[in-house]
N, C-alpha and C positions, 0 to 999 in steps of 0.2 A: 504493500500500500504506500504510497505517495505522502508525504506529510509536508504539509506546507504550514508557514508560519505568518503570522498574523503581519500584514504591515502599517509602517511607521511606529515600528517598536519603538528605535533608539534612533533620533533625529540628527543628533549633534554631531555638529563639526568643528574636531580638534584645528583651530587656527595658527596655533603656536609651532614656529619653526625650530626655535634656538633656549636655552635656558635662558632663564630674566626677564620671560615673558606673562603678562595675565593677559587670559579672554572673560573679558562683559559683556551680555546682549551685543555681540558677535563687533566691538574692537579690540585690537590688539595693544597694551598696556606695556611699556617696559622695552628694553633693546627694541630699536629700530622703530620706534615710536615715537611722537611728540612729548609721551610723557615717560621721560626716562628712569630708570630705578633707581634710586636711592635709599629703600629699606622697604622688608617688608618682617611684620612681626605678627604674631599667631600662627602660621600657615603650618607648622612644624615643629609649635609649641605643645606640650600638654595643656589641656584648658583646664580648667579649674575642676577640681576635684570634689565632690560633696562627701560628706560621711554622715555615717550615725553610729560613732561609737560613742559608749554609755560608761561612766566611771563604775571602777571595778569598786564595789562600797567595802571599807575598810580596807584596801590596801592599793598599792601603786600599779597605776595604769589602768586598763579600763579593758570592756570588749568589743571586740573588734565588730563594727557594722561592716554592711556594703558600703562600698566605694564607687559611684558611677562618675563620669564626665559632664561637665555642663555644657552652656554653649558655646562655641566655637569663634571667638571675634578676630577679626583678618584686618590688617591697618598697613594701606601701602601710602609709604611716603614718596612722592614724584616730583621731579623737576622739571621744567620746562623753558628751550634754549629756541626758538625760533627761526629763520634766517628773516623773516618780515614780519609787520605787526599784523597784514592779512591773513599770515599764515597761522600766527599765534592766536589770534583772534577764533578763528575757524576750530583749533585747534582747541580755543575753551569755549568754543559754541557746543562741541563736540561731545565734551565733559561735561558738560552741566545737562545735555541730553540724556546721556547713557545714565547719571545716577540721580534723574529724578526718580522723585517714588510716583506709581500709578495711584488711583485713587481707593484702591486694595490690596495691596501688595502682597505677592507670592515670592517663595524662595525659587531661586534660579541659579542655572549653572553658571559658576564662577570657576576656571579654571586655571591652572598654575602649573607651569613646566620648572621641572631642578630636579636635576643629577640625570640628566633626559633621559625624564617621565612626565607625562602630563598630568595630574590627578584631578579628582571635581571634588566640590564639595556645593551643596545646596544652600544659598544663601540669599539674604536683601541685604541692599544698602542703606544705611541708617546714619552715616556722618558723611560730609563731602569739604573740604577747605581748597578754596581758591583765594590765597592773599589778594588783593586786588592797592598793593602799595607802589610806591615810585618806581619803582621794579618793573611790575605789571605795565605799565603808560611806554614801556622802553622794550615790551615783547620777553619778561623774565619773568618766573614766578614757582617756588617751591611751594608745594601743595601735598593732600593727603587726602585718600577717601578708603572708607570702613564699611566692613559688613560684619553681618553675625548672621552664622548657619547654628539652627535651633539642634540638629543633627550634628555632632561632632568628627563623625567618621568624615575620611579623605577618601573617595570611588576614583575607581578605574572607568576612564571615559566612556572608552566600550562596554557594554553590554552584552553579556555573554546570555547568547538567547539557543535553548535547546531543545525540542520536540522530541513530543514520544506517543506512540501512537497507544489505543487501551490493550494493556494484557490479554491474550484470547482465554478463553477458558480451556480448564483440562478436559484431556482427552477419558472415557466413560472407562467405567473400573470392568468387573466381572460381568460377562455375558452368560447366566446359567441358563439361556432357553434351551439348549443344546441336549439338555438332561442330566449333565453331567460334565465335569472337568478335565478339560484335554489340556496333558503335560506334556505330551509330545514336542512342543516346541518350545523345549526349554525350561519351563517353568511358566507360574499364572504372572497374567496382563492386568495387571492393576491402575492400568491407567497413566494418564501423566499430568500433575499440576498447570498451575496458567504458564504460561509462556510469552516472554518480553514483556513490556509495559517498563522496561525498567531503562530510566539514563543515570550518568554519573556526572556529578558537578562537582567542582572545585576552585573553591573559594583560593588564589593565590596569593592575596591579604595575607595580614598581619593579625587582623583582630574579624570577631567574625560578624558574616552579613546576613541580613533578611531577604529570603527570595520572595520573588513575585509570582503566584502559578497562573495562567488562562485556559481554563477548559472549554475547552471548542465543542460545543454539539453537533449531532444529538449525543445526549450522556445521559443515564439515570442512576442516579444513586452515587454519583463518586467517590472515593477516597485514596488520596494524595498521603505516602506512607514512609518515611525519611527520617534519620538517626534514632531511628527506636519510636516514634510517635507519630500519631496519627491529624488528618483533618479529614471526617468521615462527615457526610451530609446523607439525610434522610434517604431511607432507601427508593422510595415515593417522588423525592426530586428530581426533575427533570431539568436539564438545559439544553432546548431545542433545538435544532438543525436552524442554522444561521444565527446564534446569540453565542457569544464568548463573554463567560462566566471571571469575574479578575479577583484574585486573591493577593490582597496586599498584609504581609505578612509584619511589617514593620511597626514594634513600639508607639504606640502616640494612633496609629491608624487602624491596622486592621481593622480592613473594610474587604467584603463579600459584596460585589454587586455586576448589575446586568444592564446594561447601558444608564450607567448613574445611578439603577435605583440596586438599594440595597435586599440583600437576600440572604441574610447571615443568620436570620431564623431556625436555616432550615442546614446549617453546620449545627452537628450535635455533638460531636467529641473536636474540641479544639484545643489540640497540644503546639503553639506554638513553639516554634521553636528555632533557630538562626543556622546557617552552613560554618562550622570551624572552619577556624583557618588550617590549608595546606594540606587537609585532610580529603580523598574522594570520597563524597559520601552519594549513595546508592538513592532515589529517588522514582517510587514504583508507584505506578499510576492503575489503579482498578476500580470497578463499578460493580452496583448492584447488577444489570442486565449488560450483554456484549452489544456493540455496535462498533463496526470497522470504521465509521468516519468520524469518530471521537477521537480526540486529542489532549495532549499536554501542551500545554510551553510552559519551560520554566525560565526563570529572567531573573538573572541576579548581575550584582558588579562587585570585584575583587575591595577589599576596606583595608585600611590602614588608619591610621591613627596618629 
């Protein structure tokens, strides 16, 4: 069977040629830019750390809580050298475009080339400084603009997008119509369990990631089955011939739904759970009922941190 994948998965296009470069809403930041680098800080910092340890009562030290990451704030300091005030000019028409905020503002890829690799991180812009002093009036001006990604992971630009068509069922155990059992060939045909449904991902991060599954109908009953845990939905659910079903597996969202609207109802066991890093972990795809033109995609991106 034929598996085809969903398109306009992963849109983006790596701009960045050289290290010292950032991409925003598709300009190029840094070497061979109007706004040259002069520092960037966060990108490859730890961000801040939360705890919840509790003092040990009566004696030194305490116990030890969770430790997670906060959020991720990115502060590029730029310089800007002109050869004309037309060109400078154009050059902070340019900048004050790209980090307006919309009038709702979504995180968006922000991307950073060093030690060439390109990495993303999901972020808004929230500070912008353009001196505008004696400097400025003569086409010069040192500046800085800030974002904060609510997500602290660092992604691998690409998308590592995989299909997997459903498991077929096994093949039927013991045939007694015969009246009786023929050993002649061997021994008894007990049959053979499902076969395929199954890909392997790996997460090539550092730290690890949340995939995204799309089940393509028609499908009834799914369940999507990876590092020892389950996400099983009703054996009664259906997602239709032409709907893709999108399981977003990531903290803060997991969302189950079917052109926007949600359908996480009808998920009855949900063991969430993330791809470790550098490990291949096995990801098997089965349903209540067969149907050959159901599918998986699974859609994750490599993390670091």
């Amino acid at each position: 069977m034929t598996v085809t994948t969903p398109a306009a998965v992963d849109e983006l296009v790596d701009l960045l040629t050289q290290d010292g470069q950032i991409q925003w809403r598709g300009t190029v930041l840094g070497g061979g830019s109007p706004y040259g680098w002069a520092d960037l800080q966060g990108w490859y910092d730890l961000p801040e750390q939360r705890g919840s340890n509790s003092a040990l009562p009566g004696y030194h030290g305490a116990f030890a809580g969770r430790l997670v990451s906060g959020e991720r704030v990115i502060t590029y300091d730029w310089k800007s050298r002109a050869d004309s005030l037309a060109e400078f000019g154009a050059a902070m028409t340019q900048l004050r475009r790209i980090t307006a905020p919309d009038e709702d503002p979504v995180e968006e890829p922000l991307i950073v080339r060093l030690d060439g690799q390109s990495l993303l991180a999901w972020a808004r812009c929230d500070r912008r400084i353009i001196p505008t002093s004696r400097q400025y009036a003569v086409g010069r001006a040192n500046g800085a603009i800030q974002w904060t990604a609510t997500d602290p992971r660092l992604y691998s630009v690409q998308e590592h997008v995989e299909p997997v068509p459903l498991a077929t069922p096994g093949t039927s155990g013991l045939d007694l119509s015969g009246g009786g059992l023929d050993f002649g060939g061997g021994g008894l045909d007990f049959g053979g369990g499902q076969q395929g449904g199954v890909v392997t991902a790996t997460n090539a991060g550092h730290v690890p990631t949340w995939p995204t599954f799309d089940v393509v109908g028609p499908c009834t009953g799914p369940t999507i089955t990876y590092s020892g845990r389950l996400l099983r939905f009703d054996s009664d659910f259906v997602v239709l011939a032409g709907q893709t079903m999108t399981i977003d597996t990531r903290p803060g969202w997991r969302t189950v739904e079917i052109r926007g609207v949600s359908v996480r109802q009808h998920l009855l066991v949900n063991e969430w759970t993330p791809l470790e890093p550098e490990v291949p972990t096995q990801i098997q795809f089965t349903a209540a009922a067969y149907d050959a033109a159901a599918q998986l995609v699974v859609r994750w991106r490599d993390a670091w941190h």
